[in-house]
C-alpha positions in Angstrom: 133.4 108.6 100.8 131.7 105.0 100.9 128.9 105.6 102.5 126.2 102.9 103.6 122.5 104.6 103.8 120.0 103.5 106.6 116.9 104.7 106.8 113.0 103.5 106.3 110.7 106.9 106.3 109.9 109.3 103.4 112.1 112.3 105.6 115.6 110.5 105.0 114.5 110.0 100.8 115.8 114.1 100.1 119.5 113.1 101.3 119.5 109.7 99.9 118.9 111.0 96.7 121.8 113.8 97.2 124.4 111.0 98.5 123.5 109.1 95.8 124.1 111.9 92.9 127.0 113.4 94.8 130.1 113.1 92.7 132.0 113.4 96.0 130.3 110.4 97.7 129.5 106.6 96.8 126.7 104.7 98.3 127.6 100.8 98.7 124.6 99.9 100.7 121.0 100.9 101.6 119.7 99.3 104.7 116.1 99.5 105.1 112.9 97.8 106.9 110.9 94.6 105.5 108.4 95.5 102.9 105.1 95.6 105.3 101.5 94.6 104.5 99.3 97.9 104.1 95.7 98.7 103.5 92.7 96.6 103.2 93.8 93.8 101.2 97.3 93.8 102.8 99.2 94.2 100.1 103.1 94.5 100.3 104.4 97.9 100.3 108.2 99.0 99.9 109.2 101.7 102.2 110.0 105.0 100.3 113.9 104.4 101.1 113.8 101.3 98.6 111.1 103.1 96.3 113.8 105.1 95.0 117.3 102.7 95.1 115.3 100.9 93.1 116.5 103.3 90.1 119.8 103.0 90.9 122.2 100.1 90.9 122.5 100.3 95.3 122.6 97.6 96.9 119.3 97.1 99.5 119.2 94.8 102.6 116.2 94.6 104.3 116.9 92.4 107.8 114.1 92.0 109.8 116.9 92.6 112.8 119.6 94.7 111.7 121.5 93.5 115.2 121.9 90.1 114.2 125.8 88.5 113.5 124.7 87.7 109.4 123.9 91.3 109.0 126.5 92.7 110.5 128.7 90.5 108.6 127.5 91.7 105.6 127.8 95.5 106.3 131.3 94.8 107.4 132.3 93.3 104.2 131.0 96.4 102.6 134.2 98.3 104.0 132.4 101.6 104.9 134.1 104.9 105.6 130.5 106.4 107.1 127.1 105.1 107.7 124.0 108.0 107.6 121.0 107.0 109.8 117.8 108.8 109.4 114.0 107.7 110.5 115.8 103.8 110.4 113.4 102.6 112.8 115.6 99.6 114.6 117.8 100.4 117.5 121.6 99.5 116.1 123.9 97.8 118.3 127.7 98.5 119.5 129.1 96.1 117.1 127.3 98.0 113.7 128.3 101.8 115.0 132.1 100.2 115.1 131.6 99.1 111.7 132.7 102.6 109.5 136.3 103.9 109.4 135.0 107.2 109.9 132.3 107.7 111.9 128.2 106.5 111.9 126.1 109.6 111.8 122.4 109.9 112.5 120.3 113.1 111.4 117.9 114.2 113.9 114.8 116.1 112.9 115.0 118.4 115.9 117.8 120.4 117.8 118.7 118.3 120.5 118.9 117.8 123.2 115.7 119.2 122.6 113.3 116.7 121.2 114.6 113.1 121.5 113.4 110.1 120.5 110.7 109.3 117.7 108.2 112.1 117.1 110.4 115.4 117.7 108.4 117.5 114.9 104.9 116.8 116.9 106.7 117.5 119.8 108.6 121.1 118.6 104.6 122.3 117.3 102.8 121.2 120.2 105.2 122.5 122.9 105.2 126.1 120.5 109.3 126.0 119.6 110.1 129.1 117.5 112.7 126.9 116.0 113.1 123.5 114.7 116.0 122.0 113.0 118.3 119.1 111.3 121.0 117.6 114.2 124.3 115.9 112.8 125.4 113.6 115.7 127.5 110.5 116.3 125.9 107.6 117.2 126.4 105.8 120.5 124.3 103.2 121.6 121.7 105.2 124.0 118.6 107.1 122.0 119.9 110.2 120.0 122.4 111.1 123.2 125.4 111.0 120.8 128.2 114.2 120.5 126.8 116.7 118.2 128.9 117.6 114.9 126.2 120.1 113.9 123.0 121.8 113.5 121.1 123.6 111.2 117.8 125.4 112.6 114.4 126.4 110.7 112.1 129.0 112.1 108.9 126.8 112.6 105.5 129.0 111.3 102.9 130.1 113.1 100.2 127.9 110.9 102.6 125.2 110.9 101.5 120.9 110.7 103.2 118.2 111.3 102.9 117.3 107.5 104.4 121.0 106.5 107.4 121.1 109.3 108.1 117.0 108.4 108.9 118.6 104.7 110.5 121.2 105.5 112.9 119.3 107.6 113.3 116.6 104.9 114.6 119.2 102.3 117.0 121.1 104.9 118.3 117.5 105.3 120.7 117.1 102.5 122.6 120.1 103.1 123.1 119.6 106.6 124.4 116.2 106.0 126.5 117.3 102.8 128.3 119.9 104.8 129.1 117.9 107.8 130.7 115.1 105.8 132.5 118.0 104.3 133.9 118.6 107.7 135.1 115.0 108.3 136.7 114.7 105.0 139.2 117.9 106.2 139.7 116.6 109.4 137.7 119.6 110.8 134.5 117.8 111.9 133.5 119.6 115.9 132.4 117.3 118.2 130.0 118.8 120.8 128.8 116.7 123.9 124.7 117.6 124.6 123.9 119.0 127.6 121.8 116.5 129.2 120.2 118.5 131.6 117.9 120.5 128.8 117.0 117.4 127.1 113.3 116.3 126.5 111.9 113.7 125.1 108.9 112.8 122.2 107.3 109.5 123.0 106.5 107.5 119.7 103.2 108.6 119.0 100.2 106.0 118.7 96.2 107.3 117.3 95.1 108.7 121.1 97.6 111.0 121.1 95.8 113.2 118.8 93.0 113.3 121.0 91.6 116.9 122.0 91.4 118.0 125.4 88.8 120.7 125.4 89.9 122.1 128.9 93.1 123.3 127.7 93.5 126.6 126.4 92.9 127.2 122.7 96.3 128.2 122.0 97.1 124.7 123.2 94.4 123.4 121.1 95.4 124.5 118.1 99.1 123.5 118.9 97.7 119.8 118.8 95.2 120.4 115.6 98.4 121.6 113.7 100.7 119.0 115.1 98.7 116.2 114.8 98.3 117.1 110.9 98.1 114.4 109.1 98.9 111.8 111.3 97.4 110.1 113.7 95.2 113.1 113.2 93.7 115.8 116.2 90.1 114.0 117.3 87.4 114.9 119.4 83.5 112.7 120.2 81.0 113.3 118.6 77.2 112.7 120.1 75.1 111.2 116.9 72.0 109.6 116.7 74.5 106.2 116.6 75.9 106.7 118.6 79.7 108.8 119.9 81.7 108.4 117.0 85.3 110.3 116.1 85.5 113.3 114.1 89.0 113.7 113.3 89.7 117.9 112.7 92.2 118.5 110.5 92.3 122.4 110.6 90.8 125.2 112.7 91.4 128.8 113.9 91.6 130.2 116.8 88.5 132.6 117.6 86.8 134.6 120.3 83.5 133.3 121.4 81.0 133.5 123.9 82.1 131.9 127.1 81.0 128.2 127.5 82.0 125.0 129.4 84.9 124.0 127.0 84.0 121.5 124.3 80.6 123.1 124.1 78.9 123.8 120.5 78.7 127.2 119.8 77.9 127.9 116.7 77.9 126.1 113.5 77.3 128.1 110.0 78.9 128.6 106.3 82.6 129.3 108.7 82.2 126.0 110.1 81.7 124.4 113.6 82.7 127.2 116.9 83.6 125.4 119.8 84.3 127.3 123.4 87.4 126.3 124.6 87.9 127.9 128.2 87.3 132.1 127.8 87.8 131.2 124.3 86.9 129.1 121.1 88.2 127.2 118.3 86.3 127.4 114.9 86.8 123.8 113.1 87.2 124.2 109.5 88.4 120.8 108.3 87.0 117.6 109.5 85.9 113.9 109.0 83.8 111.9 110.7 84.8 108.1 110.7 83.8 106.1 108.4 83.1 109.2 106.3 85.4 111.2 103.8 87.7 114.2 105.1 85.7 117.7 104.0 85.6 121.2 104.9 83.0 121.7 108.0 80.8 123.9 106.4 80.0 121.1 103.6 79.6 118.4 106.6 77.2 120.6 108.0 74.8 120.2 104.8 74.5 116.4 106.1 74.7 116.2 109.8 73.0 118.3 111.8 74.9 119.8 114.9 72.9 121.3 117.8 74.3 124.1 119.5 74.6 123.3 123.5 76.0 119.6 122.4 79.4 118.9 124.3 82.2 117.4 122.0 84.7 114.8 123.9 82.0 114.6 126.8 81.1 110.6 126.2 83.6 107.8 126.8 85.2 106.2 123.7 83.8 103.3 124.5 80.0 104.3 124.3 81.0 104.9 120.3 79.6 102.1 117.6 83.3 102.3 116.2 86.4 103.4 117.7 88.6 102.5 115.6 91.0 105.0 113.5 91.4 104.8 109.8 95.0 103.9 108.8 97.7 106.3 108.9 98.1 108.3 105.5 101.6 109.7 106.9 
């Protein structure tokens, strides 16, 4: 099949990779976003989509609106029999979907109608799915709503991140995709509407999401610590002698403590940093305070003292010297 590839984040680079090496299949186009200024010195950055066409003689169009009339042109000429969405990142219009002979396709890392719109693996950890999955659907023009063709589900683990469940998903991917263009080419491709009464949505997520709220229960603490993983990262305040600043806490376990008004300090030793969290605690064992490198607690305790009693989260944001998060590393 002629297949045009759109798609922006490192999930959708596993079944690029296989459409591209697929002796079945022939990519004529890779659609992509604008390379984007990163880090300090702002420095242009390729997405990981064009990272890899870039080995391969593909085509790459990166339209800063992939709705306007030149684009579309341009796709159009391209006589497509499919187009594959995944993780794009631009909402495509009417006219584009009408564009393949076939069908346009989007893969969906979640099972809908559970889980749409842009952070469904957060969402499948933090709400505490036993299952997550790869959705085949067709497009239409309202936010992953389309008829499914198929689904292919992954039991999500009990220590499970964000970072481990994202990669998991990317490799499951290919095959999903693989065997549902398989279907179309026979003729004997399902098409399944959603039931739009179960459906629930995943906001996109921006850096306060990850913020800790003490007075939930530690179960649904460590939901947020896992799902939060790597990015924008679980957070709580921190009282210093500069202040409140944000100590980001990348892993913990849950762990039975004294009882204490949640957030409270209750311990800090070689295990790391026991917080009570309602009848219960959570013992932080990977942290980083900002402005500061990422380390296990027990080595962050060597350099900053922690009383016990101290409340974590207690102060407002704004009382901190620096609120501001350190860019994204997923």
């Amino acid at each position: 099949m002629r297949i045009i590839f759109i798609g922006t984040g490192d999930i959708g680079v596993p079944t690029l990779r296989t459409l591209i090496e697929s002796p079945d299949h022939q990519v004529i186009g890779c659609v992509t976003q604008p390379d984007k200024p990163v880090g300090r010195h702002q420095e242009l950055q390729a997405s990981p989509v064009k990272e890899l066409v870039v080995g391969y003689r593909v085509p790459v169009f990166q339209p800063e609106r992939i709705r306007s009339d030149s684009v579309i042109q341009q796709l159009r000429f391209l006589r497509p029999e499919v187009i594959v969405v995944m993780a794009y990142g631009q909402i495509l219009s009417g006219e584009l979907l009408r564009i393949p002979t076939i069908a346009c396709l989007n893969l969906h890392a979640s099972l809908l109608p559970r889980h749409r719109g842009a952070a469904p693996i957060q969402a499948a950890i933090e709400a505490g799915d036993k299952e997550s999955g790869i959705t085949v659907i067709y497009m239409n023009e309202r936010l992953d709503e389309g008829d499914v063709l198929l689904s292919r589900a992954i039991k999500v683990a009990k220590d499970e991140t964000g970072g481990s469940l994202h990669d998991r998903l990317a490799e499951a991917a290919p095959e999903a995709l693989m065997d549902a263009l398989a279907l179309l080419k026979q003729g004997a491709a399902p098409r399944t509407a959603q039931d739009h009464a179960q459906s629930t949505y995943a906001a996109k997520l921006t850096r306060e999401h990850g913020e800790i709220d003490w007075s939930k229960s530690r179960e649904e603490i460590d939901r947020r610590i896992r799902a939060m993983n790597p990015w924008p990262g679980a957070y709580t305040w921190l009282p210093t002698e500069d202040g409140v600043k944000k100590l980001k806490v990348y892993a913990a376990i849950m762990h039975h403590c004294d009882i204490g008004a949640p957030g409270t300090v209750v311990r800090t030793d070689k295990h790391g940093i026991l917080v009570a969290a309602g009848t219960c605690g959570i013992l932080l064992r990977d942290v980083q305070l900002e402005g500061k490198k990422r380390m296990l607690a027990r080595d962050f305790l060597l350099g900053h003292s922690i009383a016990e009693g101290t409340v974590l989260g207690a102060a407002s944001p704004s009382s901190s010297s620096s609120s501001s998060s350190p860019a994204p590393d997923a």
